[in-house]
C-alpha positions, 0 to 999 in steps of 0.5 A: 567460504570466500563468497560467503565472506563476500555476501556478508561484507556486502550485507554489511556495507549496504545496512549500515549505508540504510541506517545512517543515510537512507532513514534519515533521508526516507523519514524527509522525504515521506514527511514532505509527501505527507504534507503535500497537497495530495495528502491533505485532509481536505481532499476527503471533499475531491474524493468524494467527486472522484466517487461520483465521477467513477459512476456516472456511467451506471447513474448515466444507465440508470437514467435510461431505464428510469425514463425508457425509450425515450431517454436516448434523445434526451441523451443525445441519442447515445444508447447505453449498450451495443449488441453484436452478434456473432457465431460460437465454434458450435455454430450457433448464434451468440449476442455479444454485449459491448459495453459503450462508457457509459457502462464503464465504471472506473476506479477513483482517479486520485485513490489510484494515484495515491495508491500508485504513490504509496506502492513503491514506499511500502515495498521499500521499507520492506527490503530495507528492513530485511536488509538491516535485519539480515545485518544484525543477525550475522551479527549475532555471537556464538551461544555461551553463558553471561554477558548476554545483554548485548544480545538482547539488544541484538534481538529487540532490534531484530524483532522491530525490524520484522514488526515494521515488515509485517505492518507494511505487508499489512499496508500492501495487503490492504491496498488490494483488499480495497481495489477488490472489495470496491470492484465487487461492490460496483458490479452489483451496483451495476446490476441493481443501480436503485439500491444506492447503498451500494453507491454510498458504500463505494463512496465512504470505501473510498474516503475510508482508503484516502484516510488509510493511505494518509496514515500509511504515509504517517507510520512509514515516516514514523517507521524509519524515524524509530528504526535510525534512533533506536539503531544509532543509539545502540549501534556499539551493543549491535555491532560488538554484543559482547565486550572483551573486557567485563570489570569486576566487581569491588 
């Protein structure tokens, strides 16, 4: 019983230290980052660069196949790939293709540094929330008739707190969905370099996850704004749900 005691003053002392300093602190902070340079809406424009700079590798192959063998003295004799043979276990003869860079194709430079930027705030606000949301259902009276108000306040507060776990799982999620989703993209791109919808796609994917980084940023701003008033506000009804004292009525 004593470690159990222990667990929930722990509990304790760390949610309301999240409450009243960290989401206030974190609301700054993520307003501050929202406003930098990286995050502004005029960088759709580098975004857009970055795209073409992460292809020029297939743009630069696709130029060789278009001209033939000519194109690698145009090219400064680089050609675009080296083959390597080598003996498989079976002992027969097997190529190996060793891509040089200019078949790499690379991810958008500053989507993954924004992505790399927004990661570690998304998974912070979700153990926050589990923290505070823990908190407030120790909290949580014995079950009785009447003078279940507080209660409610109690329940409310808990079912925001899981909103913003689960729309920041969401956040995460998309985040590996467009890595994924781009990387088959231009695997296909690679294979079929004259279809260049599919380089128009990479490109609007990109500026379409710049756009949902920046809002992500926005709403966890937003999270914890609304998470420390609505707390602060009702921090007396969550602490003490039920009041020793009900007055009658005359």
């Amino acid at each position: 019983m004593d470690f159990v005691h222990e667990v929930k003053r722990k509990i304790s002392e760390d949610a309301e230290e999240l409450v009243n300093t960290v989401f206030p602190r974190k609301t700054a902070q993520l307003d501050a980052l929202l406003n930098s340079e990286d995050f502004q809406l005029e960088n759709l424009k580098s975004v857009a660069t970055k795209s073409n700079d992460s292809l020029s590798g297939v743009n630069l192959q696709r130029e060789t196949w278009n001209k033939g063998s000519t194109a690698d003295k145009d090219l400064g004799k680089r050609p675009a790939k080296k083959i390597k043979y080598s003996m498989t276990s079976k002992g027969d003869q097997a190529i190996q293709t060793n891509s040089t860079e200019q078949d790499e194709v690379k991810s958008n430079a500053l989507i993954a540094h924004l992505a790399n930027t927004v990661r570690p705030e998304i998974i912070s606000i979700m153990e926050h929330c589990n923290t505070v949301r823990t908190w407030v259902l120790l909290l949580l009276p014995r079950m009785e008739d009447g003078n279940n108000f507080g209660v409610s306040v109690q329940e409310e507060t808990m079912a925001e707190l899981k909103g913003v776990e689960a729309e920041s799982a969401a956040f995460l999620e998309s985040i590996s969905s467009y890595f994924f989703s781009r990387a088959k993209v231009c695997s296909k791109f690679k294979k079929h370099p004259n279809i260049t919808d599919y380089a128009r796609f990479i490109a609007e994917e990109d500026e379409k996850q710049f756009v949902g980084l920046r809002h992500a940023v926005a709403e966890l701003r937003n999270f914890y704004s609304s998470l420390h008033d609505l707390i602060a506000k009702n921090i007396e009804k969550i602490k003490r749900p039920r009041s020793n004292n009900i007055s009658s009525m005359y």
